[in-house]
C-alpha positions as CSV (number, residue, x, y, z in Angstrom):
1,X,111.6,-122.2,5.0
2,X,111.0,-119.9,7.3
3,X,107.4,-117.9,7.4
4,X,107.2,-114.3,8.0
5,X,105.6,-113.6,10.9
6,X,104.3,-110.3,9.9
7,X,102.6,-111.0,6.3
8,X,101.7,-114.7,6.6
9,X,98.4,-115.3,6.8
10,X,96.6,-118.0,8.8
11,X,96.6,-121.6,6.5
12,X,93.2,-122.0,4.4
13,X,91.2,-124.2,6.4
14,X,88.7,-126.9,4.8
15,X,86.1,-124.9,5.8
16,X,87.8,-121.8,4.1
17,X,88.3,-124.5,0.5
18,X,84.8,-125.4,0.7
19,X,83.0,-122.1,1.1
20,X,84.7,-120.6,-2.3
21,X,84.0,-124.3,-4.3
22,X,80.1,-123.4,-3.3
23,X,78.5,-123.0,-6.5
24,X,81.4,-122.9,-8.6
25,X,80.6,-123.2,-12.0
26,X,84.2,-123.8,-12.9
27,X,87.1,-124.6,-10.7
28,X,91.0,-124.2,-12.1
29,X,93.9,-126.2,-10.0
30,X,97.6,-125.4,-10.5
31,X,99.9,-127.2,-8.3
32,X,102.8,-124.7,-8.2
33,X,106.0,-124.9,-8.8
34,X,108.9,-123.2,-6.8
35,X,108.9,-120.3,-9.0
36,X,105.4,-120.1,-8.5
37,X,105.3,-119.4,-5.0
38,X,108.9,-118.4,-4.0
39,X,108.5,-115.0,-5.4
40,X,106.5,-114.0,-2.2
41,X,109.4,-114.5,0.0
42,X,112.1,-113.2,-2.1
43,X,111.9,-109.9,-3.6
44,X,114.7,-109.7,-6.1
45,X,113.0,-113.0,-7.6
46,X,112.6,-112.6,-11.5
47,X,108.7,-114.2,-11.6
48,X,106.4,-112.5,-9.5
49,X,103.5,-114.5,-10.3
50,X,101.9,-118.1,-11.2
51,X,103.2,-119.7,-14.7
52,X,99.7,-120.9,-16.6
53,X,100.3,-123.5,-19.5
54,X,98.6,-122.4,-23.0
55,X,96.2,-125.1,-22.7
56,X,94.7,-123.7,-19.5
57,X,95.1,-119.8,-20.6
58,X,93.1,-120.9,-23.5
59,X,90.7,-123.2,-21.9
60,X,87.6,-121.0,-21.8
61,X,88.3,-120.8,-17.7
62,X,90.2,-117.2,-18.0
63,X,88.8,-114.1,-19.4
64,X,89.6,-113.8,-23.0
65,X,93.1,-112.1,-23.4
66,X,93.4,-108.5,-25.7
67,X,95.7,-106.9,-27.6
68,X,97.4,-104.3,-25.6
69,X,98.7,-101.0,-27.6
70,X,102.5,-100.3,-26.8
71,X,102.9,-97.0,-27.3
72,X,106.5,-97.5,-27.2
73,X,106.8,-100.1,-29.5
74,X,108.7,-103.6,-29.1
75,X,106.9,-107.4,-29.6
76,X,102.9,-107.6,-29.1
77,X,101.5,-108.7,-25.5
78,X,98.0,-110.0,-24.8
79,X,96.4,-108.9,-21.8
80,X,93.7,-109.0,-19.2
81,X,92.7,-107.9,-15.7
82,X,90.3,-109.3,-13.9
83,X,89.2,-109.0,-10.2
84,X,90.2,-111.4,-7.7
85,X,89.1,-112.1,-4.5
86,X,92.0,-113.6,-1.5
87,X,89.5,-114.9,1.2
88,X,92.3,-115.9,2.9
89,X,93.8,-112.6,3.4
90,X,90.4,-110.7,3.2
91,X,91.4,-108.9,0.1
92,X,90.3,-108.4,-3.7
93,X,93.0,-106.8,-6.1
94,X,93.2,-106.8,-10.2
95,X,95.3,-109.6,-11.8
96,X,96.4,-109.8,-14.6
97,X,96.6,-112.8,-16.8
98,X,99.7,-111.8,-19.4
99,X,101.2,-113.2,-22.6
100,X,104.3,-112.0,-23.9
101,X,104.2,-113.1,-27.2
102,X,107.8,-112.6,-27.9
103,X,108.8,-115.7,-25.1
104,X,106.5,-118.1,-27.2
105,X,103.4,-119.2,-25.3
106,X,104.7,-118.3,-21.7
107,X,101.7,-116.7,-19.8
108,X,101.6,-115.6,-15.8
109,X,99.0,-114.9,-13.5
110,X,100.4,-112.1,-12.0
111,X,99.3,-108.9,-9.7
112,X,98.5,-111.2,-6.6
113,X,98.3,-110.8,-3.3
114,X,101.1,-112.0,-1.5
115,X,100.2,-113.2,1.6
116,X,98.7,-116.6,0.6
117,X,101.8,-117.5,-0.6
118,X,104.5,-117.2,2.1
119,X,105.5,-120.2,4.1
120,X,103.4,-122.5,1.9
121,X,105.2,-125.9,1.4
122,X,106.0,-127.8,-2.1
123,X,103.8,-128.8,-4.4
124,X,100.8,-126.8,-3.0
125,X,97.9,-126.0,-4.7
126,X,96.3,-122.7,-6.2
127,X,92.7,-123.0,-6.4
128,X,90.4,-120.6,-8.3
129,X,87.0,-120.7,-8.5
130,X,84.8,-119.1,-11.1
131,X,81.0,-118.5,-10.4
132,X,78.5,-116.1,-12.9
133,X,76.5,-113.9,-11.0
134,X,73.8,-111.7,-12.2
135,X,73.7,-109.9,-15.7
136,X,76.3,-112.3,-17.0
137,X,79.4,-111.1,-15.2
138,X,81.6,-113.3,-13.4
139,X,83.1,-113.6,-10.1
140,X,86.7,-115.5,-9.2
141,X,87.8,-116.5,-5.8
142,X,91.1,-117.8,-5.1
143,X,92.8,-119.5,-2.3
144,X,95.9,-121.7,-1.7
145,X,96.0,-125.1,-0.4
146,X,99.1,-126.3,1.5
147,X,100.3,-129.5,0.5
148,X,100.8,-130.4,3.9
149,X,96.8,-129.8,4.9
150,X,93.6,-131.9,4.4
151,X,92.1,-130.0,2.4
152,X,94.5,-131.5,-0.8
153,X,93.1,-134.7,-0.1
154,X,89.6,-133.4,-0.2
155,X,90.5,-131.9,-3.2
156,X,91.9,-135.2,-5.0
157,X,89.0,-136.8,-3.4
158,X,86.1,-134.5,-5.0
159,X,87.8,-133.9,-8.9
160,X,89.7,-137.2,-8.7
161,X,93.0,-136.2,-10.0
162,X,96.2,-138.5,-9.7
163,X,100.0,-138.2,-9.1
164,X,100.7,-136.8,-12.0
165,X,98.8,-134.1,-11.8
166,X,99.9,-130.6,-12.4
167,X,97.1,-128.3,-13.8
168,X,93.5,-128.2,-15.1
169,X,89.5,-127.2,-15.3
170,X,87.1,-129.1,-13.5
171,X,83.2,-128.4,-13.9
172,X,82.3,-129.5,-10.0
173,X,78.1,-130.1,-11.6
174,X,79.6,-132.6,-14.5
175,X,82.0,-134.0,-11.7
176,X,79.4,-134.8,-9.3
177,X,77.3,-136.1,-11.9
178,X,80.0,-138.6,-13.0
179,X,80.5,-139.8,-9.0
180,X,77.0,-140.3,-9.0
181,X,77.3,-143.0,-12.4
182,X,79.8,-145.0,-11.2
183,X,78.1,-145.8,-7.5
184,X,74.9,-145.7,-9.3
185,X,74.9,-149.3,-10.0
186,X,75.4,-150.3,-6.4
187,X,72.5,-147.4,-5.2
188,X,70.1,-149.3,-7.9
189,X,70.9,-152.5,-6.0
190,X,70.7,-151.6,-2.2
191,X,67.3,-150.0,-3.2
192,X,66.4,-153.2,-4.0
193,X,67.7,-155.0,-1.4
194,X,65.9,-152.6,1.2
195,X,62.6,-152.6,-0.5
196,X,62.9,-156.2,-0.9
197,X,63.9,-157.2,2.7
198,X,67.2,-158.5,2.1
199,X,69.4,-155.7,3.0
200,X,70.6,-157.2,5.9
201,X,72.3,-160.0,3.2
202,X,73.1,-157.3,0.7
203,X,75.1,-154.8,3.4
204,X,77.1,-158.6,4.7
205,X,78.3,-159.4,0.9
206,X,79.7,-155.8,1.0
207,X,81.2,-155.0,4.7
208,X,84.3,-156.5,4.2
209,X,87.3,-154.3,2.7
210,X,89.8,-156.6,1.4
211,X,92.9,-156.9,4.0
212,X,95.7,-154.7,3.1
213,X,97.9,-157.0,1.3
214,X,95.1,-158.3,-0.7
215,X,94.7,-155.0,-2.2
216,X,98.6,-154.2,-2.4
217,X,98.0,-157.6,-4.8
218,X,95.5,-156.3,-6.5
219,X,96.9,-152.8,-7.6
220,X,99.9,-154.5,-8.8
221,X,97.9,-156.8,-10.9
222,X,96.0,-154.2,-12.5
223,X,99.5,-152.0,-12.9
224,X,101.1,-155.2,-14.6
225,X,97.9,-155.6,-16.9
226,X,97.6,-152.0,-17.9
227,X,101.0,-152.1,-18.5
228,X,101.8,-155.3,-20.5
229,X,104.4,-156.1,-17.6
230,X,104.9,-159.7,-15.9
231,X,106.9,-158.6,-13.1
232,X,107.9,-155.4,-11.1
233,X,111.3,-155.7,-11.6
234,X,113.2,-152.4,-10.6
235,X,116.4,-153.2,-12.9
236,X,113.9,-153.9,-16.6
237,X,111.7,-150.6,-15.4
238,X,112.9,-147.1,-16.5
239,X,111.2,-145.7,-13.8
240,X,110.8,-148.0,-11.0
241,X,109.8,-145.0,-8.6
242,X,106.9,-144.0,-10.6
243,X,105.9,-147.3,-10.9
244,X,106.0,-147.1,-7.2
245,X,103.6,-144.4,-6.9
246,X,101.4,-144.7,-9.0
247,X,100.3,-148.5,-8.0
248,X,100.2,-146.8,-4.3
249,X,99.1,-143.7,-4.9
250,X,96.7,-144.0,-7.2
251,X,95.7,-147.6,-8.3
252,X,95.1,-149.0,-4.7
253,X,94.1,-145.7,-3.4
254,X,90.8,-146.4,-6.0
255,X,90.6,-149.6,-5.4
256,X,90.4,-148.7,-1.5
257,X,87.8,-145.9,-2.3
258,X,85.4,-148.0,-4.2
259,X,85.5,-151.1,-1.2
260,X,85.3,-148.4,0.9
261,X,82.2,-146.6,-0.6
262,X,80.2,-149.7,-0.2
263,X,81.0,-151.2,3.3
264,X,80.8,-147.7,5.1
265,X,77.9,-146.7,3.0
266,X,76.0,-150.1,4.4
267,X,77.1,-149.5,8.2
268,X,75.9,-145.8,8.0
269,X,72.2,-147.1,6.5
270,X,72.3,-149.8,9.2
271,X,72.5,-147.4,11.5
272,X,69.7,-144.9,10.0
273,X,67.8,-146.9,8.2
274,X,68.1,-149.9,9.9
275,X,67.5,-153.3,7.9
276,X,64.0,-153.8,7.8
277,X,61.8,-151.9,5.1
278,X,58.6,-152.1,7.0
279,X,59.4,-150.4,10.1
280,X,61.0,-147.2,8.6
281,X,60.0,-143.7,7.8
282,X,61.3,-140.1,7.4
283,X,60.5,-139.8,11.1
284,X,62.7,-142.9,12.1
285,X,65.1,-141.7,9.8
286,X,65.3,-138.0,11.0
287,X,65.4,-139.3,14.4
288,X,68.2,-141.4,13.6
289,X,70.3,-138.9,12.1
290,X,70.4,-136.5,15.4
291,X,70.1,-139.9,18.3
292,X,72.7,-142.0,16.3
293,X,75.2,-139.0,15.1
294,X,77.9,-140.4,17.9
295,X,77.8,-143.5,15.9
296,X,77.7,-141.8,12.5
297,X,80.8,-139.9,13.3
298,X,82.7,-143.1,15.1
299,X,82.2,-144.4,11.8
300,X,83.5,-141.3,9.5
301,X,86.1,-141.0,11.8
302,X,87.3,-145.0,11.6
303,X,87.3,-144.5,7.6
304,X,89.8,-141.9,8.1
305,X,91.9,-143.7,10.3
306,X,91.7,-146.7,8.2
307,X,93.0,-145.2,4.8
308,X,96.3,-143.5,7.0
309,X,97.1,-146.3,8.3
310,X,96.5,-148.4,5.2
311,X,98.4,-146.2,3.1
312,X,101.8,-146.7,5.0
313,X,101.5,-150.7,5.4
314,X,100.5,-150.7,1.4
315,X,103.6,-148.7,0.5
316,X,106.1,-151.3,2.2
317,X,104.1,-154.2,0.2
318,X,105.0,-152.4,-3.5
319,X,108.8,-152.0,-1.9
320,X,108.9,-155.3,-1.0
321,X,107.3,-156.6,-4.7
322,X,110.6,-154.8,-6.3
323,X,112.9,-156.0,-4.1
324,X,111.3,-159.6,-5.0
325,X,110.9,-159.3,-8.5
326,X,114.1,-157.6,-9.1
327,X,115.5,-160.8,-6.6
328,X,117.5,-158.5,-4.7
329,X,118.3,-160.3,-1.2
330,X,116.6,-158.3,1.9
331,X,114.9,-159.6,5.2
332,X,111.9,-157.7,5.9
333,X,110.8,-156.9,9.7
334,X,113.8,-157.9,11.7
335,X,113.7,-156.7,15.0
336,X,117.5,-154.7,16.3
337,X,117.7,-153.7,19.5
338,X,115.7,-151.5,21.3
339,X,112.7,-153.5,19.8
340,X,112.8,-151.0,16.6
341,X,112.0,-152.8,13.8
342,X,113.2,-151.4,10.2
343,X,111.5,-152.6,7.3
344,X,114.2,-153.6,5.0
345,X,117.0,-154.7,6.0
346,X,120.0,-155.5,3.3
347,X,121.4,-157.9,2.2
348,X,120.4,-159.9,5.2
349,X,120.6,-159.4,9.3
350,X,123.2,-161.8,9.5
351,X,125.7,-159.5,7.9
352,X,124.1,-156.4,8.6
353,X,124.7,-157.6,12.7
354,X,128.3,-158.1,11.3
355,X,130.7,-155.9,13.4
356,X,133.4,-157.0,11.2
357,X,132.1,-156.0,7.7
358,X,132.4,-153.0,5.8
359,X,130.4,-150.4,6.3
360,X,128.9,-150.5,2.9
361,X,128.3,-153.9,2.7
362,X,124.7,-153.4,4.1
363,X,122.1,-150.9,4.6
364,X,118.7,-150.3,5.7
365,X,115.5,-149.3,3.7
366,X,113.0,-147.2,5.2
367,X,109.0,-146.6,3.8
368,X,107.0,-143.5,4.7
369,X,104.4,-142.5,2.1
370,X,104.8,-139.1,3.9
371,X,107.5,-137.5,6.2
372,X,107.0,-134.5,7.8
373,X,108.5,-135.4,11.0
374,X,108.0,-139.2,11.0
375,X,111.7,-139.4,9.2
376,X,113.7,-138.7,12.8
377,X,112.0,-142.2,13.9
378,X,114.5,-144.3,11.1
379,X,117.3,-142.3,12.4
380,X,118.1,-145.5,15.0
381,X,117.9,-148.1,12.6
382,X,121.5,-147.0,11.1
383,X,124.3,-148.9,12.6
384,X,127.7,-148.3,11.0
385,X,125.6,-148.6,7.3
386,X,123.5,-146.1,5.0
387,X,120.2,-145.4,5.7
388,X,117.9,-145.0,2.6
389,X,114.4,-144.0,2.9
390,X,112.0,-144.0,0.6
391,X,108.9,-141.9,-0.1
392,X,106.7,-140.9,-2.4
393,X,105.8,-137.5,-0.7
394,X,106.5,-134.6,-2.7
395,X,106.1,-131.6,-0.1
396,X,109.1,-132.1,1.8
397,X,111.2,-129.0,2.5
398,X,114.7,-128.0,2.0
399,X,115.4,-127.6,5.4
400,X,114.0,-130.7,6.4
401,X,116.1,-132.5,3.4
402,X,119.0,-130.5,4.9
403,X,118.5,-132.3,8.4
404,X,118.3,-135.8,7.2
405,X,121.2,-135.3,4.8
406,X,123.2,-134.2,8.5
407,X,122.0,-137.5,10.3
408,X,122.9,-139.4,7.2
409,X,119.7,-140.1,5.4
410,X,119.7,-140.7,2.0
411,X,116.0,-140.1,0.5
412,X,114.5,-142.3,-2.5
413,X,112.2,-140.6,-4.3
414,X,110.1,-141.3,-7.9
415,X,112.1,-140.4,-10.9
416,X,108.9,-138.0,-11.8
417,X,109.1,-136.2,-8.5
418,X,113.3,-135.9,-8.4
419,X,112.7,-133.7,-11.5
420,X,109.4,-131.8,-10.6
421,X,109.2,-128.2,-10.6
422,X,106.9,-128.1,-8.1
423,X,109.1,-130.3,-4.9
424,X,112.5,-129.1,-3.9
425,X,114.7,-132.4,-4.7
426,X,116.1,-131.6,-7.9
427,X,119.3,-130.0,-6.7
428,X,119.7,-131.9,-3.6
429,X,122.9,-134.1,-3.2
430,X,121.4,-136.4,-0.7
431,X,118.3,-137.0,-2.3
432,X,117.8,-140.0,-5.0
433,X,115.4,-141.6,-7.3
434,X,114.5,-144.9,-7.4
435,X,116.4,-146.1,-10.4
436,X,119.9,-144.5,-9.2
437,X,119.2,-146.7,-5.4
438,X,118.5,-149.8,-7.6
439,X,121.1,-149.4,-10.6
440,X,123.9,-147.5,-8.9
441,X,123.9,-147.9,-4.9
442,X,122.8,-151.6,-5.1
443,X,124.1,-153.4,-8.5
444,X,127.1,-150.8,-9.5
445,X,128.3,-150.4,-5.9
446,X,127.0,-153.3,-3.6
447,X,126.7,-156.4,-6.0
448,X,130.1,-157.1,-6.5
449,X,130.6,-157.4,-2.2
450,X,127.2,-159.5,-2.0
451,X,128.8,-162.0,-4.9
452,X,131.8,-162.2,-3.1
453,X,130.3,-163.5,0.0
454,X,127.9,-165.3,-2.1
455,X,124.6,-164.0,-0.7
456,X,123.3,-163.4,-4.3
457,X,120.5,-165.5,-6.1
């Protein structure tokens, strides 16, 4: 969608995100549907303003609403205005938090300033903070995240909210304080290890982060276990999609996070601290900070790297799971000409090499945990077949769906996220979840031709 060039304003950056979280007492997310933002860019649009649920209206984040007195009759509303300040277009105007009681507990947020809200991509976040200055009042900043920025991430990393999120409260003090318990165990022991000179054994038993596939095991495992299931397989799961993306998305992403939390917390005291006890003090340590920061950054900078890069490789893994469980025939990695190298390739790359087949009696399937522009590098991979390509990204826009559908691209997406309010696939022909690839475009339309050539199990 294009962004207007003339009310835009500049995207919020993380420095922007964390200057109105600072000393927050409260802090409301709302990641917003279409109707939500869409408003700003259309002007005959019916909603001119952000959709808050009833339990968030009456969460104790938003002033209390009133009764307001219609003078000319017609069903009650309840009311209030409130200042709010836009940092990101420099701006404070009056909202107004309204309840028509007649539509049942339908409330908006409405009264905004517009600019924050043009050219912003799916499934982008609203984020208002609540601080209470002096006397009691209160003050409430708001900004919004793109979805296609860091500062979501940064954002799921601090409150610690999962796929499924859509809305709610977070107190950042009570948040913090809960980070704190869970690594507290492992702060207790390091302590002890430093004070009692064996840090240097303590920081080896934790500087390994299990390999990629290890963990890709182990988020399955817990997934299966949570869920009373024995196998991932796509054709017994209602929603083999979600399944999907919340092993990847969330299960392994914690997994990854805690690992992580020890073995870069032990290389960054390594290179502060050092290992031995005796020979430190604030002095070394201050010292260390400043002389060492090149080191300190290599390393912040190699944990960010490593959970990108990670998060892509992970993704094929839980693909390739399904496709084993559910014993549908693939071959993983083959390399086509040109060297390019598609992940899936189905039913096998005997047949899919096949210039005599049908054209749908193969296909190839993609995995990109995001898109953005990364989807024009499966384009090559199609040869006379369809080209499916899963994700679990929800910010993708309509034109870009609109491109891919041209080239031939089919996209799988979660069942959750093919539905959402907030992402733009719902209507869109080319666009699939991943129960229709699994029950419809593989056993209702490709089975019978793979038993006919016997190439099923």
């Amino acid at each position: 969608m294009q962004q207007d060039m003339f009310t835009a304003e500049p995207e919020a950056s993380l420095d922007d995100l964390i200057a109105v979280l600072e000393g927050a007492e409260q802090v409301y997310l709302k990641k917003l549907s279409l109707n939500d933002w869409q408003w700003s860019e259309n002007p005959r649009a019916h909603q001119a303003g952000v959709y808050i649920p009833q339990q968030d209206r009456d969460g104790g984040f938003f002033p209390p609403l009133g009764l307001k007195d219609r003078q000319e009759g017609g069903a009650p509303i309840r009311e209030i205005w409130f200042e709010l300040e836009w940092p990101q277009a420099a701006r404070t105007k009056t909202a107004r938090l309204v309840h028509y009681m007649s539509k049942g507990p339908e409330t908006h947020l409405t009264n905004l300033v517009k600019e924050p809200f043009c050219g912003i991509s799916p499934a982008s976040l609203l984020v208002i903070a609540r601080d209470r200055l002096g006397e009691g009042s209160l003050r409430f900043r708001a900004l919004i995240v793109d979805s296609n920025g860091a500062g979501v991430d940064y954002l799921r990393d601090l409150f610690g909210f999962d796929s499924a999120f859509i809305s709610g409260c977070f107190v950042p003090e009570t948040v913090a304080r809960e980070s704190e318990e869970r690594v507290l165990d492992h702060v207790e022991q390091a302590v002890f290890a430093w004070r009692s000179g064996t840090l240097e054994a303590f920081a080896g038993a934790h500087a390994v982060i299990p390999g990629t596939s290890q963990m890709a095991a182990m988020a399955q495992a817990a997934y299966l276990e949570a869920n009373g299931l024995f196998s991932l397989d796509p054709f017994a799961m209602k929603a083999p999609g979600d399944a999907v993306m919340q092993i990847s998305r969330d299960i392994e992403y914690r997994l990854f996070r805690e690992f992580e939390l020890r073995a870069r917390s032990m290389e960054l005291v390594r290179i502060v601290l050092g290992m031995e006890s005796a020979s430190m003090s604030v002095e070394r340590a201050l010292r260390a900070l400043i002389t060492e920061f090149p080191r300190i950054d290599k390393v912040m900078l190699s944990a960010a790297q490593q959970r990108k890069s990670r998060a892509g490789k992970s993704f094929e893994l839980h693909i390739e799971r399904i496709l084993k469980d559910g014993r549908v025939p693939y071959e993983a990695q083959v390399v086509i000409e040109s060297k390019k190298r598609p992940d899936f390739v189905l039913p096998d790359f005997r047949l899919y090499s096949d210039t005599g087949r049908a054209r749908e009696e193969a296909l190839v399937l993609s995995a990109k945990t995001t898109l953005r522009e990364r989807w024009k590098q499966v384009h090559g991979e199609i040869r006379d077949c369809d080209l499916y390509l899963a994700t679990v990204d929800e910010n993708v826009a309509a034109s870009a769906i609109s491109d891919m559908g041209e080239e031939g691209i089919i996209l799988v997406v979660p069942e959750s996220l093919k539905v959402s309010d907030a992402a733009v696939y719902r209507k869109q022909s080319s666009v699939i979840s991943f129960g229709e690839f699994f029950d419809l475009h593989l056993r209702r339309d490709r089975y019978p031709l793979w038993q006919t050539r016997g190439l099923l199990p």
